[in-house]
N, C-alpha and C positions, 0 to 999 in steps of 0.2 A: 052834392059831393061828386056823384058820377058825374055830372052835367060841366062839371069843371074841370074832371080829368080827361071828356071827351074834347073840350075845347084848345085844350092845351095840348092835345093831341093833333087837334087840326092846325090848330094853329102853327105846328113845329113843321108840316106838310103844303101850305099856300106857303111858305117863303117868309114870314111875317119877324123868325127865330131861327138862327142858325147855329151852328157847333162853328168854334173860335176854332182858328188852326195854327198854331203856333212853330218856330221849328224845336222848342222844347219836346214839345207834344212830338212829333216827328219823329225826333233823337230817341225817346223814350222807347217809343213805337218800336223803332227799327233794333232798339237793344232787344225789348222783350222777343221779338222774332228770331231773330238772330243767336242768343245767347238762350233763351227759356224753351223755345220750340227746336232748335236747330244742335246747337254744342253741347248742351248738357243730354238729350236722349241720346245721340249718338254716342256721349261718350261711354254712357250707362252701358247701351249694347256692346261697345267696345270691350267693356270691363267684362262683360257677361261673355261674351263670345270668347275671350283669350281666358278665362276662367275654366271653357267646357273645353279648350284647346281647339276649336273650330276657327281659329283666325287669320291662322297661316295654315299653308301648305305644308305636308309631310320632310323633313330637310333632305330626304334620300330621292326626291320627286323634283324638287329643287335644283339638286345639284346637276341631274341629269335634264331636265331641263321638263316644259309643262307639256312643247309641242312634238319631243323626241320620235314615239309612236306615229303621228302626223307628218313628221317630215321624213321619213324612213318611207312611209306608203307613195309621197309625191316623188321622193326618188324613183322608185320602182316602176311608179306611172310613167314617169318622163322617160326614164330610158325603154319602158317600151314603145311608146310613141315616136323615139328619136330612130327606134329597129325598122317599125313599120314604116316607113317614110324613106329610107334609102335604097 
């Protein structure tokens, strides 16, 4: 019994038996990836995450914009750099 599951073991390894490829088999493939690994976990976390209200941004951060603080400092840079320079 061993001696015939090792055979058919090698046998599947020199080439002798192969796995059929179909584009069923393909089609199937690329659902389960797609749809089973990919759209449904994320939408889970989706659900989870707009649940703990972690999914958007605060609407008062929003409105005022993300890079507000950042483009206030590059102002400040610039016009000093455009002082030193004349």
């Amino acid at each position: 019994m061993v001696t015939h599951h090792l055979v058919q073991c090698g046998a599947m390894w020199d080439g002798t038996t192969y796995a059929t490829i179909n584009p069923l088999g393909q089609f199937i493939g690329a659902l389960i990836m797609f749809v089973v690994l990919g759209l449904i976990p994320g939408y889970v976390i989706a659900r989870v995450l707009h649940g703990m209200g972690k999914l958007r941004i605060p609407r008062e951060v929003e409105i005022a914009g993300l890079d507000y603080e950042i483009m206030e400092t590059a102002k400040e840079d610039e016009k000093a750099v455009a002082s030193a320079t004349r």
